[in-house]
N, C-alpha and C positions, 0 to 999 in steps of 0.2 A: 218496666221492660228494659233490661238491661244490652239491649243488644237492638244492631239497624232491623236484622229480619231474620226468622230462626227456619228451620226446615227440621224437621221430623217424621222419618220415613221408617216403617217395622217391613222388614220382608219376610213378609209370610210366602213360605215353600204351600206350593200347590201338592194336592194329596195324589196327584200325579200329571203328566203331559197329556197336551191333545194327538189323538191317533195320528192326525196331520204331522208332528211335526218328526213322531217315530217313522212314517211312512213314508216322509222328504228325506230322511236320514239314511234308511234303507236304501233308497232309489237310487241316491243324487251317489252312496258310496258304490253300491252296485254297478254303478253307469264307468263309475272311476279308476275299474281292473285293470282293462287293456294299459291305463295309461299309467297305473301305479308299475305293472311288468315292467314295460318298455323305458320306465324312470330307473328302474331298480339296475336293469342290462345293460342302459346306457352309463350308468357310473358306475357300476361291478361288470366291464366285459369278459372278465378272465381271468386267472389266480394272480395275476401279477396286482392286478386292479382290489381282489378278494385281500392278497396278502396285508396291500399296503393301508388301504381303506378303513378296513373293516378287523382282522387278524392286530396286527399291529398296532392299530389305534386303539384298537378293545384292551389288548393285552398291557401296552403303555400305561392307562390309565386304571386299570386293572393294581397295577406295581403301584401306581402311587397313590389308590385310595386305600392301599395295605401297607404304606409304608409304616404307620406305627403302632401297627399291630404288637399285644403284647406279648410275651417270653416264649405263654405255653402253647402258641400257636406255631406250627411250621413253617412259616412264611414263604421261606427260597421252593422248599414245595411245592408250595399251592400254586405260589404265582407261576412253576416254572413248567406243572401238569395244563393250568390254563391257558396257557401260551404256544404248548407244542400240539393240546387236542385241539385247540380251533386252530393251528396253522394248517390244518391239512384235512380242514373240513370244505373246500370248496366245491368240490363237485356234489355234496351234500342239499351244502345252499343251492346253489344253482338247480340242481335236480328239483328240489325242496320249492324253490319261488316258482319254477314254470309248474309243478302241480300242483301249487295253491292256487296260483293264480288263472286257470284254466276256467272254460267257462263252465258252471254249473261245480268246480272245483270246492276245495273247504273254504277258502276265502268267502264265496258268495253264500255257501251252508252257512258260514259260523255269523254273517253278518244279520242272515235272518233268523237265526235263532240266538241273536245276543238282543234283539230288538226292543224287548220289554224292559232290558237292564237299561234302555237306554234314559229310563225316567228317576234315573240315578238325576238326570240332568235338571231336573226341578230344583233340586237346589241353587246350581245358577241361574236359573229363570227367575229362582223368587228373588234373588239381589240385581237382576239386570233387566228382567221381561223380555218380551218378546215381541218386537216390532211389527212384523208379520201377524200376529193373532189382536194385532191393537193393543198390547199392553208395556208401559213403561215401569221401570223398579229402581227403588229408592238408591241405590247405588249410581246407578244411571244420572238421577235425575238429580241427585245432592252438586253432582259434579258442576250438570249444566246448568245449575240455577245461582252457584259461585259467579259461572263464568257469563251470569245474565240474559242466557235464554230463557224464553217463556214460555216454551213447550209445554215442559214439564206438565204447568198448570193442569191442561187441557188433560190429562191420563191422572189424575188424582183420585184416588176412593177413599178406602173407610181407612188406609193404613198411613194414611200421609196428613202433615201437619203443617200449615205453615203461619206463620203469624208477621207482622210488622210490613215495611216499604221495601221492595224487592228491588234490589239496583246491582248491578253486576260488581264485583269483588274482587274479581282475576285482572292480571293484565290480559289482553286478545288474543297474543301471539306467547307468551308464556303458556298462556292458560290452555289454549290448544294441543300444543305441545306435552301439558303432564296428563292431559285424560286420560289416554290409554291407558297409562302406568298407576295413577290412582285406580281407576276402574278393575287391571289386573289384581292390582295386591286386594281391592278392599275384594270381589269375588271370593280370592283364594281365601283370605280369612274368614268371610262369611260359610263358607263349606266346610273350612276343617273346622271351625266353632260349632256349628251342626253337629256335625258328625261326633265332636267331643261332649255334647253335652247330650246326645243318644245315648252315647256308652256311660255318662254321668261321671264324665272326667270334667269338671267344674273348673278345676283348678287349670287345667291345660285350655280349656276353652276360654277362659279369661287372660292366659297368656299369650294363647294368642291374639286377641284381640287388641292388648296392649300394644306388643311389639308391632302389630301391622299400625297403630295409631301413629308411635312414631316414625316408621315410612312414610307414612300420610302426612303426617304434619313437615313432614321435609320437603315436601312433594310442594305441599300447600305454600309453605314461607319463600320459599322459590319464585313463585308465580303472582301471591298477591298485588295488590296495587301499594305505591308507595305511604304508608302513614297507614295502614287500613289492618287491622286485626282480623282472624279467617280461623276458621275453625270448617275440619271437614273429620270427624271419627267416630269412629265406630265403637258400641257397648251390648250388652247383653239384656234384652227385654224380659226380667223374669214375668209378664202379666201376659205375654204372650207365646214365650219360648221360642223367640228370635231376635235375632240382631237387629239394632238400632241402629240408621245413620242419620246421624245429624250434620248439616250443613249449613254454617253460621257466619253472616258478619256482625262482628261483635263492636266494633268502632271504628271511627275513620275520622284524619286527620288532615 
């Protein structure tokens, strides 16, 4: 055994969510109208607000994700039609958000009939789980097992591995600090790797999984303890057709 203690987590995507947590998702967004309008009016009150905000910020950022666009494209055009039709679209908007946002309006239509789509979200559940239904996921749990909690244990099934003496690996207050941002990137790579190797783009689902390793490993060299080698990334399980994370101290000094 070449290393203090290894972790090996497969997140298997569930063949879809429980009705619960489509049903919390409908509810809790349904419940959230009133205050989504009243967010919207409060910082868009009037064209002046519309122009500057929203018009002008659009348009600004507009010009510079077309700045190097090539020859055969018209560029002073485009950007110059995009800028003067939404400068004088605000009574549009405004009309447009009070009858969406109305009650019984397409906001609350489109929320309950987007609801099935929302088991698009199995994919993050299979890299994070879902606290509420009792379940933890190897993304999760590769994280807090570096940084020496011993939760994890306790939510272990048939997809989780661990072998050797389990001792924490992170510094406390580093290690605090990069969970979030390990836990975002490895998600997002875990979904678009999914998603690439549906379509049987092989070759882009292993790059990404690369490129997000070395975030991860920056994330990781950051926070170790001093003298202690870490290992937190992510690979491709061909025996199961999903992502692998592994969570490893490998030495310590």
């Amino acid at each position: 055994m070449a290393y203090v203690w290894r972790y090996l987590g497969n997140c298997e995507l569930p063949s879809d969510i429980a009705d619960a947590i489509k049903n919390e998702w409908e509810t809790t967004l349904k419940n959230e109208r009133e205050r989504i309008l009243n967010a919207l009016q409060t910082k868009i009150p009037d064209m002046s607000a519309f122009q500057d905000k929203i018009a002008d910020a659009s348009s600004d950022q507009y010009e510079a994700f077309l700045a190097s666009v090539g020859g055969q494209w018209d560029r002073d055009m485009i950007v110059t039609k995009q800028r003067v039709k939404l400068a004088a679209r605000y009574d549009a908007w405004s009309n447009g958000i009070v009858n969406a946002f109305a009650e019984g309006g397409t906001f609350e239509t489109n929320v309950s009939a987007k609801k099935d789509k929302f088991k698009e979200l199995r994919r993050v559940i299979g890299a994070v789980g879902h606290k509420a239904l009792g379940s933890w996921n190897p993304v999760v749990m590769g994280i807090l097992l570096l940084r020496g909690d011993t939760r994890p244990f306790r939510y272990f099934d048939a997809n989780d591995n661990f072998d050797g003496d389990h001792e924490s690996a992170l510094d406390p207050t580093k290690g605090r600090y990069i969970t979030p941002s390990v836990i975002a990137q490895a998600v997002q790579a875990v979904v678009i790797a999914k998603y690439a190797d549906e379509g049987g783009l092989t070759t882009v689902r292993d790059n990404v999984l690369s490129n997000a390793n070395s975030i991860l490993a920056g994330l990781i060299d950051f926070a170790k303890l001093s003298g202690y080698t870490v290992v937190y990334e992510l690979s491709w399980n061909d025996t199961v057709s999903n992502v692998q994370v592994k969570a490893e101290l490998t030495s310590k000094t």
